[in-house]
C-alpha positions as CSV (number, residue, x, y, z in Angstrom):
1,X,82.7,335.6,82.9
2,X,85.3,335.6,85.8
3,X,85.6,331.7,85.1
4,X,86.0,332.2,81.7
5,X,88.4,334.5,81.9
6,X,90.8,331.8,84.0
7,X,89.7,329.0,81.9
8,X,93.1,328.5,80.8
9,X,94.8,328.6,84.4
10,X,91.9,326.6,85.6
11,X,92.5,323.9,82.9
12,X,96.3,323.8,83.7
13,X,96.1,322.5,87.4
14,X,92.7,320.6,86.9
15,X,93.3,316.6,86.9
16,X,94.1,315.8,83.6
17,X,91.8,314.0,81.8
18,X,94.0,311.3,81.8
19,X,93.6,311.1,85.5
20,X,90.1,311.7,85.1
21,X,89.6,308.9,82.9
22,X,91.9,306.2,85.3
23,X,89.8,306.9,88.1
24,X,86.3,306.6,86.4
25,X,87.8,303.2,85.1
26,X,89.2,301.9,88.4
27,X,86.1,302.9,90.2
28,X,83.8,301.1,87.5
29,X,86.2,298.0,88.0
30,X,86.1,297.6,91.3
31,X,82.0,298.8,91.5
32,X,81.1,296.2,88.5
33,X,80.1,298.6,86.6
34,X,80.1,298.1,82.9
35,X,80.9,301.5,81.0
36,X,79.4,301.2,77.0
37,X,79.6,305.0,76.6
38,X,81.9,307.0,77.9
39,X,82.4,311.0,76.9
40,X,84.4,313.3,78.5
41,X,85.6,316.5,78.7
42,X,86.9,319.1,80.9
43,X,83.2,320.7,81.4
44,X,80.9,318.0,80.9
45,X,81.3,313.9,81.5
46,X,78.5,311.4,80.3
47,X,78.7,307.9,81.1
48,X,75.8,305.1,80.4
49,X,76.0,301.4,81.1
50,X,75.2,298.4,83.4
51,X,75.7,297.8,87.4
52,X,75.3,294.3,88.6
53,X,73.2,296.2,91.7
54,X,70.9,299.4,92.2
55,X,73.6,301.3,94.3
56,X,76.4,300.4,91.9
57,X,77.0,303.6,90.2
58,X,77.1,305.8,93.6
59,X,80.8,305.5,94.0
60,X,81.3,306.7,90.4
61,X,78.7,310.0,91.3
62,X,80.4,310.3,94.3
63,X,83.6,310.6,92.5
64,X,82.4,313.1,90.2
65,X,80.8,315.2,92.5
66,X,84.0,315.4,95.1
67,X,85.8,316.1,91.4
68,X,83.3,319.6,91.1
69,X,80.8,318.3,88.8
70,X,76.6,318.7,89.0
71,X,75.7,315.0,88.8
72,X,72.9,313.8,87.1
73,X,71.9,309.9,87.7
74,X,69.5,307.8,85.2
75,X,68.7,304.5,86.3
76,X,65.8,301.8,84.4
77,X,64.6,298.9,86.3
78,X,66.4,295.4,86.7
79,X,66.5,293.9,82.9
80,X,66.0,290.3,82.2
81,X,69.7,289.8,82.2
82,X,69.9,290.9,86.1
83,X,71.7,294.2,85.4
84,X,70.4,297.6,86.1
85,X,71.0,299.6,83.1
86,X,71.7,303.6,83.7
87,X,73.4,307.3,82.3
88,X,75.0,309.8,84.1
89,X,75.5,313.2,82.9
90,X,77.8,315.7,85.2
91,X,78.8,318.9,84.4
92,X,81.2,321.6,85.9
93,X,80.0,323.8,88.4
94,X,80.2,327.2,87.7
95,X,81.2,329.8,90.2
């Protein structure tokens, strides 16, 4: 209830989601990490696409776990097409 009742301080000097979004982009850039869904909002972020290698995602769930969010990572095995396809689902801690 407490962080509910600051929500709308708390949203006011969070990153903007602007911000958020550049730095999930740049990190995906320079990772080769291929994005195909991206949602996002101030409590919950879900990404799912392709990494050219197994660890590709970790600076993205790094990211979003320095950034206060519970990270969830999905990944499948190597497809015929030599990419490893995965999701990631975050969400906001809650104090």
């Amino acid at each position: 209830r407490t962080v509910e009742a600051h929500r709308p301080f708390l949203n006011h000097v969070a990153p903007s989601l602007t911000e958020t979004l550049t730095s999930i982009t740049g990190i995906s850039r320079k990772s080769s990490v291929r994005i195909q869904l991206l949602t996002l909002d101030r409590r919950r972020i879900v990404l799912a696409g392709t990494a050219r290698q197994w660890n590709g995602c970790d600076d993205l769930t790094g990211y979003l776990r320095q950034a206060g969010y519970a990270v969830k990572l999905d990944r499948k095995d190597v497809g015929t097409d030599g990419v490893v396809p995965f999701s990631i689902t975050s969400e906001q801690h809650h104090e």
